[in-house]
C-alpha positions as CSV (number, residue, x, y, z in Angstrom):
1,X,-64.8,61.9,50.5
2,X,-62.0,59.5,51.3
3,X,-58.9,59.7,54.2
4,X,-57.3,58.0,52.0
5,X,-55.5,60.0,48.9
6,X,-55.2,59.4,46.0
7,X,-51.8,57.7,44.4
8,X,-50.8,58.6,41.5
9,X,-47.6,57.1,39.4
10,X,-46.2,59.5,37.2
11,X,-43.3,58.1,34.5
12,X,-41.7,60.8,32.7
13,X,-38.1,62.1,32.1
14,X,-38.9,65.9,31.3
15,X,-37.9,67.7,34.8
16,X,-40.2,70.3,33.6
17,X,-42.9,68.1,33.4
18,X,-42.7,66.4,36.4
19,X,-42.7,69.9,37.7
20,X,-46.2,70.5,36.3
21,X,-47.7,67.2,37.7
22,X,-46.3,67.6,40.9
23,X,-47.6,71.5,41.4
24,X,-50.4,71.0,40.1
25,X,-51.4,67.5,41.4
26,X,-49.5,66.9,44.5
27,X,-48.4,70.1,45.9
28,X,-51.7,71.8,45.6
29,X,-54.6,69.0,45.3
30,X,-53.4,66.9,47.7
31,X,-52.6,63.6,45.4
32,X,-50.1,61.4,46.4
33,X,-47.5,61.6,43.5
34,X,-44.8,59.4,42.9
35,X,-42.5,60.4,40.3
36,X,-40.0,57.9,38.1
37,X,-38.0,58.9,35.2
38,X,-37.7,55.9,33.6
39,X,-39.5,52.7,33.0
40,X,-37.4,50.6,35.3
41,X,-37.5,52.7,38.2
42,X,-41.6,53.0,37.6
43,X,-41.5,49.2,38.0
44,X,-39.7,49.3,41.3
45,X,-42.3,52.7,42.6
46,X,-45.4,50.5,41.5
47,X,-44.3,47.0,42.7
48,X,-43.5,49.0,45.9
49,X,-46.9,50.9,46.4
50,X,-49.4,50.5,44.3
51,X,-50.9,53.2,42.7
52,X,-54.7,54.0,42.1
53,X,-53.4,55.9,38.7
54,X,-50.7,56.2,36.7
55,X,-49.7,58.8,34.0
56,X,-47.3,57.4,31.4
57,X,-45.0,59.3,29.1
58,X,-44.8,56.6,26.2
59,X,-41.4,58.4,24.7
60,X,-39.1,57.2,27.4
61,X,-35.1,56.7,27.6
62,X,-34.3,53.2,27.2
63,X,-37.7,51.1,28.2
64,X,-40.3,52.7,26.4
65,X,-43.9,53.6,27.9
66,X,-45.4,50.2,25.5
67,X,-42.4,47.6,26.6
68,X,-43.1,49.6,30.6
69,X,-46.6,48.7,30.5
70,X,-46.5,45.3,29.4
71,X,-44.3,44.8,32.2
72,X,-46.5,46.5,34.8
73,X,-49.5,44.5,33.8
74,X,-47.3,41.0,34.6
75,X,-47.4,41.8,38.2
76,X,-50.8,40.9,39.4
77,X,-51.9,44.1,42.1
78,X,-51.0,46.2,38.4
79,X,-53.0,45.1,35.9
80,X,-56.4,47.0,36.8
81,X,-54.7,50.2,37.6
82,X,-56.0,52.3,35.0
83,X,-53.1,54.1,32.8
84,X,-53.2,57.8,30.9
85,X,-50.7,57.6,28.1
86,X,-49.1,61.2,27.6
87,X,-47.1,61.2,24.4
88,X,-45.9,64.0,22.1
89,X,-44.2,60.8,20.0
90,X,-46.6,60.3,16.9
91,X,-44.7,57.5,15.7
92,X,-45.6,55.1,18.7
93,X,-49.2,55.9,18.9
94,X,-49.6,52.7,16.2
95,X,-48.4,50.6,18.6
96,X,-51.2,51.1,21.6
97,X,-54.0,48.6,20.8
98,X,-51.3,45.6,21.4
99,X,-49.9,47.0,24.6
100,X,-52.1,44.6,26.9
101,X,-54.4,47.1,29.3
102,X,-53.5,50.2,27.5
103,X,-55.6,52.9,28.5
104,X,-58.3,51.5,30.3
105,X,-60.4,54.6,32.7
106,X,-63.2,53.6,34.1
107,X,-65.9,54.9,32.4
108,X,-64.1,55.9,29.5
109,X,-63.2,55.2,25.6
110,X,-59.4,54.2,25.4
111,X,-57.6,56.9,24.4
112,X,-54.1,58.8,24.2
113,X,-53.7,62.0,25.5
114,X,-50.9,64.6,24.5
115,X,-48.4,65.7,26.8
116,X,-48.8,69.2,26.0
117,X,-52.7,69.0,26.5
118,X,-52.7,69.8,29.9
119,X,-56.9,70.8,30.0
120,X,-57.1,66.8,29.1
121,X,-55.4,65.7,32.0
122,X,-57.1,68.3,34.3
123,X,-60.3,67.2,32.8
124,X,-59.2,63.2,33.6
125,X,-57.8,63.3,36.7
126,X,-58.3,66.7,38.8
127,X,-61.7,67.8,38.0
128,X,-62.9,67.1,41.8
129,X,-59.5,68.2,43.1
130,X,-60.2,70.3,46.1
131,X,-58.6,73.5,44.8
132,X,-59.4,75.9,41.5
133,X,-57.7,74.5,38.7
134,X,-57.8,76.9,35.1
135,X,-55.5,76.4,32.0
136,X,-55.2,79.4,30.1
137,X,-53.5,79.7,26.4
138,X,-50.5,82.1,25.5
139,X,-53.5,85.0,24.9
140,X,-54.3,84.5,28.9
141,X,-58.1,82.9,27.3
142,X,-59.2,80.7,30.0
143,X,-59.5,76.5,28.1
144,X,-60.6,74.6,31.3
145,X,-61.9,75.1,34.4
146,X,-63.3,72.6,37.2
147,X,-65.8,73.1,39.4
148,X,-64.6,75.4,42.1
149,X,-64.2,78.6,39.7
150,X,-68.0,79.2,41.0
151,X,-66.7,79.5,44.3
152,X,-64.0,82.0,44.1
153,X,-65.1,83.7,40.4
154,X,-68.8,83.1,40.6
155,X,-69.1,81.6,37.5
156,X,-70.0,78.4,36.6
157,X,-66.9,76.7,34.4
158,X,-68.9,77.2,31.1
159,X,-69.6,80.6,31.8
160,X,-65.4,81.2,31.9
161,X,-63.9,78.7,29.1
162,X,-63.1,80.7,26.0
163,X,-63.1,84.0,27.9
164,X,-59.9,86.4,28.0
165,X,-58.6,86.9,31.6
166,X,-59.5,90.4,30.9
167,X,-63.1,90.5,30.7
168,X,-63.2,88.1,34.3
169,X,-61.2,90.4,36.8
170,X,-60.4,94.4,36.8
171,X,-57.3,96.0,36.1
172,X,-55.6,96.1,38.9
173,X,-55.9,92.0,39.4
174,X,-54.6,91.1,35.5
175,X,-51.6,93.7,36.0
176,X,-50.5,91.2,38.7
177,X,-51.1,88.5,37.0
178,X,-49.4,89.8,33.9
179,X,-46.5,90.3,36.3
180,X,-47.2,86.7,37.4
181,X,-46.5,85.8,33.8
182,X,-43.2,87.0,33.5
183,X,-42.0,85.8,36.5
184,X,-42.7,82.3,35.2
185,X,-41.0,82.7,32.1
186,X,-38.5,83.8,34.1
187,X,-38.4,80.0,35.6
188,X,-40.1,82.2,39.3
189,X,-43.0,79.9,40.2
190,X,-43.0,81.2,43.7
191,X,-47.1,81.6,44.4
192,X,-48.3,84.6,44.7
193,X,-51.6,86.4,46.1
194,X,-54.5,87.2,44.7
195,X,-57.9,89.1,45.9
196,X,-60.4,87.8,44.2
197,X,-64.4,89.0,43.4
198,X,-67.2,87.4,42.8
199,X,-70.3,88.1,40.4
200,X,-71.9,89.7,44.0
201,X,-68.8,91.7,45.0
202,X,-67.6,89.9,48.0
203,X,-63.8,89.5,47.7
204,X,-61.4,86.8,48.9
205,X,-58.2,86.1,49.1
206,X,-56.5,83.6,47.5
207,X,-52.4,81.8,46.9
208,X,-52.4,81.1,43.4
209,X,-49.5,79.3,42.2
210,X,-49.0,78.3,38.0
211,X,-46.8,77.2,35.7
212,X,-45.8,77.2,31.9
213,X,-47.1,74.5,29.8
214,X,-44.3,74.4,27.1
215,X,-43.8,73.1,23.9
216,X,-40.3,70.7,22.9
217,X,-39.0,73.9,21.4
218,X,-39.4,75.2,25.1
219,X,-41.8,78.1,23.7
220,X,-45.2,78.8,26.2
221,X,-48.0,77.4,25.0
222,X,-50.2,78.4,27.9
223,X,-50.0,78.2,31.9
224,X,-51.9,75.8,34.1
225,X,-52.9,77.6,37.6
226,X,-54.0,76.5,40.9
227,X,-55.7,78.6,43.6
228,X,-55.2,76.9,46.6
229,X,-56.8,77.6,50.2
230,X,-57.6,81.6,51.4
231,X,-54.2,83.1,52.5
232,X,-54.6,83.4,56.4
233,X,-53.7,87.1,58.2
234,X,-50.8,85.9,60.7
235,X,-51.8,89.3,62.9
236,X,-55.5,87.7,63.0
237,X,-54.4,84.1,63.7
238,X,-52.1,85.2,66.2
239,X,-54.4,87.2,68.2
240,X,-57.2,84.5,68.1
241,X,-54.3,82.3,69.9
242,X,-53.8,84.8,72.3
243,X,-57.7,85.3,73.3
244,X,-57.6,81.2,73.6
245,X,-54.1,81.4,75.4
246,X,-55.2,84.2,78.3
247,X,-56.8,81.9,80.4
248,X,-54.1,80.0,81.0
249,X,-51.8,83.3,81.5
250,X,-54.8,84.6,84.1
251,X,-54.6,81.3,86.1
252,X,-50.7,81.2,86.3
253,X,-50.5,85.2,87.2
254,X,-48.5,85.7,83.8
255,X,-48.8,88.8,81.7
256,X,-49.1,88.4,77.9
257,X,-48.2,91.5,76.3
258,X,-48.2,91.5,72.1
259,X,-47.2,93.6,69.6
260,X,-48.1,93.4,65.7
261,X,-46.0,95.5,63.1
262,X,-47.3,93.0,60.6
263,X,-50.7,92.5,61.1
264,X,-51.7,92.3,57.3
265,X,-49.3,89.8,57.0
266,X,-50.8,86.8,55.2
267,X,-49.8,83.7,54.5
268,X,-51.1,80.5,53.5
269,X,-51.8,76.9,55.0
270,X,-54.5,75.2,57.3
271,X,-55.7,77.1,59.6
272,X,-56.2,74.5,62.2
273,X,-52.6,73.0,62.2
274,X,-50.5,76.7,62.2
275,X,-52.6,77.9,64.6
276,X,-52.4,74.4,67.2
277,X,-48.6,75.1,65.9
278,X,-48.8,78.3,67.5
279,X,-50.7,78.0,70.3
280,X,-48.5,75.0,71.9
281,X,-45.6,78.2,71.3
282,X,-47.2,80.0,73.6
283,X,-49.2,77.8,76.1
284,X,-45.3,76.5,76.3
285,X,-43.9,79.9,77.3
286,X,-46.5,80.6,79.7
287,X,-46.1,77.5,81.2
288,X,-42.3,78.0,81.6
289,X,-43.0,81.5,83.3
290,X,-43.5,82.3,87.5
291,X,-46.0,84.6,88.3
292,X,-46.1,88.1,87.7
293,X,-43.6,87.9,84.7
294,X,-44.4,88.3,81.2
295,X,-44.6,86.7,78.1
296,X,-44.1,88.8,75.2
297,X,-45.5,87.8,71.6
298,X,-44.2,89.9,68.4
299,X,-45.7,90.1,65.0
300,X,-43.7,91.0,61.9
301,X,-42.2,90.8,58.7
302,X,-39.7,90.7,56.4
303,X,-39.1,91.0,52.9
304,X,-40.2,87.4,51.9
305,X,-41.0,86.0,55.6
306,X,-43.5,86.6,57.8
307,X,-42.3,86.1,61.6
308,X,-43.7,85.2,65.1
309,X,-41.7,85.4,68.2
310,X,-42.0,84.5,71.8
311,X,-40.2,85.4,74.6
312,X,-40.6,84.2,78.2
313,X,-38.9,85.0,81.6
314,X,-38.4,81.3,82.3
315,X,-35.5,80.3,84.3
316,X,-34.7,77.0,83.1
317,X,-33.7,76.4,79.5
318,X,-35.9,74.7,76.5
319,X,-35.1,71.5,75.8
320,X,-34.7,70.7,72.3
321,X,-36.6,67.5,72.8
322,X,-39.9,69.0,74.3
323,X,-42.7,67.8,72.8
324,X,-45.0,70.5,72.2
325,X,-41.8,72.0,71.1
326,X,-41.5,69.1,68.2
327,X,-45.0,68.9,67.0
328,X,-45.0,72.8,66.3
329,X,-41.9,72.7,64.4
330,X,-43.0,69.4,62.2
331,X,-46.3,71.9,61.1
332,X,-44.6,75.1,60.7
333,X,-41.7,72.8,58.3
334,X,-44.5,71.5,56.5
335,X,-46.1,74.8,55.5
336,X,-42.3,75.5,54.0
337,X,-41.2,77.7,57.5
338,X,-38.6,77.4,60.3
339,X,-38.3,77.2,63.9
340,X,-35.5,78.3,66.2
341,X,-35.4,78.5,69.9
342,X,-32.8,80.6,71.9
343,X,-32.0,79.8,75.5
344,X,-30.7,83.6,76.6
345,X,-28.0,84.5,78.5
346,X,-30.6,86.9,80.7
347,X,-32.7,84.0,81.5
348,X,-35.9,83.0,79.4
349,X,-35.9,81.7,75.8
350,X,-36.9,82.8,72.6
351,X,-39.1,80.8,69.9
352,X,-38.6,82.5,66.6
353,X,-41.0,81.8,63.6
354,X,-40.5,82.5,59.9
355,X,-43.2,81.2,57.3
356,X,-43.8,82.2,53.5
357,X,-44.8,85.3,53.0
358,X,-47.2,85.9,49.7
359,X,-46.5,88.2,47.5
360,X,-49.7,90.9,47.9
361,X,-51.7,92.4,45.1
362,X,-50.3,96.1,45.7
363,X,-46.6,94.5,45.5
364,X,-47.1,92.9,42.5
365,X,-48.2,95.6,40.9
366,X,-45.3,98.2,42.0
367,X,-43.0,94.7,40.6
C-alpha cells in the first residue's frame, strides 16, 4: 500500500454531514479530507491541492454542485479527478449528463449517489479502508460491511449484511451498544470500547466510534460505525517502557520505582508512537537524575483520562524547549492528550500525562 494518503475533497454545507465524512473517512481511515462548504471555496481547496477524489453535494448555497463542477473541470490538474455526486435534490439529477466529467470512477457506470445512502459511499470509497466500517439501519440490522469484519467478528461481510446486531454479539456487548445509541442521539459521539469475539472465541478489544446517518427531517435513519485500532492497556505499555528503560537506570545508578493504580486502563492510538512518546519521558528523567536517586513512574486514572507521571530528583530545571521533551508532547497531542511539566520547588520536575480514556464494556453497561 501507498505512503502516500489519500485526498479527498468533500463540498457540502450540512455540518452534520461533514461530521460523518470526516469520522468516518478522515479521523478513523486515515484519508486526507478537506472539507468546503460551498462551491467557491471548493474551487480555492482543489486549485490549492489537488485531490485524488472528491465527494460533491449537488444542492449547494449559491454555486450549485453542476455550475461547481463545470468550473473544476476548467482547470487542467481537475478534470480527471473522479467526482461522487451526493444529492438528496431530485429536481437536479436531470441536469447530470451535461455537467462535463460528471461522475466518472474508474471502473465504474456514471452514477448519482444519495446523501443519505451512506453503505454506497462506504462501498465506493472506504471498502479497503484500514479499519471495520458497518452501517446498520434504525433496527441495529447490519447493510454493509467491508472486509475487516472477518478480522474482528469472524465473518466474512456476506455472512453479517441483513443480520440484527443481536444475533452477532451476546447480551452484554449490544446493551452497550444500545447505550452507545443513545448517547448519539444525544449528539455524544465520544468512542467508546468494545470487546469483541470471534466465531473461535478469542476476544479483542476494540474503540468503536459511530455516528447517526439522518434524514432532512433530522430523524435516524441508521448509524455508520468504525472500529478503529485495539485499545492499548497504559499499565502494559508503561511497564514494557520501563523493562526497555532499566538499562539505562542500571548504567547511571538510578532507581526506577513504579506504581500502577490503573493498570487496566486502556486507551487507544499506535502503539509505536505513544510508547517512543513515553519512553523519551522517562529516558529524559533518568538522564536528568545523579546516582543513587530515584525516578518515580505513576499509573492512574481519572474519570475520563487516563494519566502517566514522572518524577525525577534532578537538580536543574526542564527546559521547555528540550527536544525529546517536544517530540513526546507533538504525539501524546495528536492522540487528543496533554503534557505538562513542573519544575518543583524541592528540586526535580514533574511530567504529567493525560490521554483519552475509553469508555469500558462494564461502564457502559452500569450507564
Amino acid at each position: 500500500m501507498s505512503q502516500v494518503k489519500t485526498r479527498i475533497l468533500h463540498v457540502e454545507d450540512d455540518p452534520s454531514l461533514q461530521h460523518l465524512v470526516r469520522i468516518t473517512l478522515a479521523q478513523l481511515a486515515g484519508y486526507v479530507v478537506d472539507t468546503a462548504g460551498d462551491g467557491f471555496r471548493a474551487i480555492e481547496l482543489a486549485t490549492e491541492q489537488t485531490p485524488d477524489l472528491i465527494l460533491l453535494d449537488l444542492d449547494l448555497p449559491g454555486v450549485n454542485g453542476i455550475e461547481t463542477l463545470k468550473a473544476l473541470r476548467e482547470v487542467e490538474a481537475l478534470r480527471r479527478v473522479p467526482v461522487i455526486f451526493l444529492t438528496a435534490a431530485g429536481d437536479l439529477l436531470t441536469q447530470i449528463p451535461r455537467a462535463p466529467g460528471a461522475l466518472k470512477m474508474p471502473q465504474s457506470r456514471d452514477r448519482c449517489v444519495s446523501e443519505h445512502s451512506m453503505p454506497e459511499i462506504a462501498g465506493r470509497v472506504a471498502e479497503h479502508a484500514p479499519l471495520l466500517l458497518v452501517y446498520l439501519d434504525r433496527d441495529l440490522r447490519v447493510r454493509f460491511a467491508n472486509r475487516h469484519c472477518e478480522e474482528l467478528f469472524g465473518h466474512a461481510p456476506r455472512e453479517i449484511i441483513g443480520r440484527l446486531l443481536a444475533e452477532l454479539v451476546d447480551a452484554r456487548t449490544l446493551a452497550h451498544a444500545l447505550a452507545h445509541v443513545a448517547e448519539l442521539e444525544r449528539g455524544n459521539h465520544a468512542p467508546r470500547e468494545y470487546l469483541l469475539r470471534n466465531k473461535q472465541g478469542a476476544r479483542k478489544f476494540v474503540q468503536v466510534s459511530a455516528t447517526a446517518d439522518r434524514n432532512p427531517e433530522g430523524r435516524s435513519v441508521g448509524y455508520f460505525a468504525c472500529a478503529g485500532s485495539v485499545a492499548l492497556g497504559l499499565g502494559e505499555l508503561v511497564g514494557s517502557v520501563v523493562c526497555e528503560m532499566s538499562a539505562l537506570a542500571a548504567e547511571r545508578g538510578v532507581r526506577l520505582e513504579t506504581r500502577a493504580d490503573g493498570v487496566a486502563t486502556r486507551v487507544n492510538g499506535d502503539v509505536r508512537n505513544l510508547r517512543q512518546a513515553l519512553a523519551r519521558l522517562v529516558g529524559a528523567a533518568i538522564e536528568r537524575s545523579h546516582p543513587r536517586s530515584t525516578v518515580r513512574i505513576h499509573v492512574g486514572e481519572t474519570e475520563e483520562r487516563a494519566t502517566f507521571l514522572v518524577e525525577d530528583e534532578g537538580m536543574e530545571p526542564v527546559l521547555a524547549g528540550h527536544l525529546g521533551l517536544c517530540i513526546s508532547r507533538a504525539i501524546v497531542e495528536r492522540h487528543g492528550g496533554t503534557l505538562h511539566v513542573a519544575n518543583l520547588e524541592q528540586g526535580g520536575a514533574a511530567l504529567h500525562v493525560e490521554l483519552p480514556r475509553l469508555a469500558s464494556d462494564d461502564e457502559g453497561n452500569r450507564s
